[in-house]
N, C-alpha and C positions, 0 to 999 in steps of 0.2 A: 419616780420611784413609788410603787405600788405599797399599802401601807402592810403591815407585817401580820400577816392570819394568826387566829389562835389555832392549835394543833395540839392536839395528843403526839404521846411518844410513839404509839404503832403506826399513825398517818404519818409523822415523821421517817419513820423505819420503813414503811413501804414508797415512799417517793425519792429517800438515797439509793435502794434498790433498784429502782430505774434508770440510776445513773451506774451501774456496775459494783454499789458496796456488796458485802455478804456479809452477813454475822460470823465472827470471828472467836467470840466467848461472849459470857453474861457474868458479871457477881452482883447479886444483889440485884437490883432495879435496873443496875446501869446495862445497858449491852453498850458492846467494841462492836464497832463495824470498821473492816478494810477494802480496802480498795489497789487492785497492781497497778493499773495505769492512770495518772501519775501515783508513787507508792503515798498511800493517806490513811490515816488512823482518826476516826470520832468516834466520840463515845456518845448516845442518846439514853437519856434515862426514861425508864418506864413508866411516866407521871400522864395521868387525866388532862393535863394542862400543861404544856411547857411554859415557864416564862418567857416576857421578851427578851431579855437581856441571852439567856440561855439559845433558845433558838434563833439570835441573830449573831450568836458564837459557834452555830454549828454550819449555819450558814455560811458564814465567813474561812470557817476551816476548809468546808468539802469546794469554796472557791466558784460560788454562783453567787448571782446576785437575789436580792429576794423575789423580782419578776420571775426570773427563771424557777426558781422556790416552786412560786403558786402555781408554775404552768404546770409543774410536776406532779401536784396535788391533785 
C-alpha cells in the first residue's frame, strides 16, 4: 500500500473524472460528483489541501484502492 498523496480538490475532481464521475452540482466549496455505473454520489470539497482522513473517505467511497488513487493522478 502506497502511502496517501497530498492533493488539492481540483487534482482530486480531475482524476474521479477519469473514472466516469461528472459534476452533478456545487454549494458552497463542496461539488457532488455522480457517477451511472455502479450508481455513486461523492462529494469533494474545494480546499488547497485535502485532509488525510477526508480523502481516504473519498477514496473509499468511489471503491479504489489508494494505488489506483495515484495512478489516476
Amino acid at each position: 500500500m502506497s502511502k496517501l498523496p497530498v492533493v488539492s480538490g481540483a487534482e482530486c475532481l480531475k482524476a474521479l473524472e477519469k473514472i466516469g464521475f461528472v459534476v452533478n452540482r456545487q454549494r458552497g466549496s463542496h461539488i457532488i460528483l455522480v457517477r451511472e455505473e455502479p450508481k455513486t454520489t461523492v462529494t469533494v470539497p474545494q480546499h488547497n489541501e485535502l485532509d488525510r482522513g477526508t480523502l481516504r473517505a473519498i477514496i473509499r467511497q468511489v471503491g479504489l484502492t489508494v494505488d489506483e488513487f495515484v495512478e489516476l493522478l
